[in-house]
N, C-alpha and C positions, 0 to 999 in steps of 0.2 A: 504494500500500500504506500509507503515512502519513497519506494523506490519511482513508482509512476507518477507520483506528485514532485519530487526531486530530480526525473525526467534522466536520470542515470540509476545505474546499480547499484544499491546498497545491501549488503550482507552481515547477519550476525554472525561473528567468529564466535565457536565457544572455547575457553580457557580453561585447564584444568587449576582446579583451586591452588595450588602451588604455582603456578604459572599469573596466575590472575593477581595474586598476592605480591610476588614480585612486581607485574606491571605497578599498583598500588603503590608499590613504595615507591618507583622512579618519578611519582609525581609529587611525592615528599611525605607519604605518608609515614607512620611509625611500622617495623615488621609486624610488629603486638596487633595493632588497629588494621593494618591490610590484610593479615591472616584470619582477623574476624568479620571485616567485610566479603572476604573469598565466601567464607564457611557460611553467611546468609542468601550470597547468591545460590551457593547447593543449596540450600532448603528453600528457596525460591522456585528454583530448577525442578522442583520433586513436587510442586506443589503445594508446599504448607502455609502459603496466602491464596491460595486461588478461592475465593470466595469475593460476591459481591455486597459493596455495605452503603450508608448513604454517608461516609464521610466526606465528601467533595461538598455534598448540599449542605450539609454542615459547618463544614470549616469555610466554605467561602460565600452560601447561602444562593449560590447558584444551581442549576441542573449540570449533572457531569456531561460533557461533550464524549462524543466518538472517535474512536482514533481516525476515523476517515475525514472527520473535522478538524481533529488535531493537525492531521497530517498535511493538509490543504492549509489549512493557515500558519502554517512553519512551515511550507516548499523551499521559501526564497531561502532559511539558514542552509537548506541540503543543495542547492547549484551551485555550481561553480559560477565563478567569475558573475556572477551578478548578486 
């Protein structure tokens, strides 16, 4: 869906939690704090958020949007050169 709205290819790489944790730290994070970011993306990955709740309506007191609306109205960050 990004991809067609971004009008080139975009692909999710997946990382192995050790590999992901590494990435984490070369953006300054601590080993401590990227190795437990890794370990939330696995329990992401498996599942153990996939449920829907009304926090969006909540915390901003709007309707949650669509990722196909999301993704239309953030194109221009995904092209190049424009």
């Amino acid at each position: 869906m990004i991809s067609a709205h971004a009008r080139r290819e975009i692909t999710h790489v997946k990382l192995e939690p050790t590999e992901l944790a590494k990435r984490f730290t070369t953006f300054g994070l601590s080993a401590d704090y990227a190795a437990f970011l890794a370990q939330l993306d696995t329990f992401l990955a498996s599942g153990s958020e996939a449920r829907t709740t009304n926090g969006v309506q909540e915390v901003t007191g709007r309707e949650p949007r669509s990722l196909a609306d999301f993704a239309a109205g953030h194109a221009h960050t995904w092209r190049d050169n424009q």
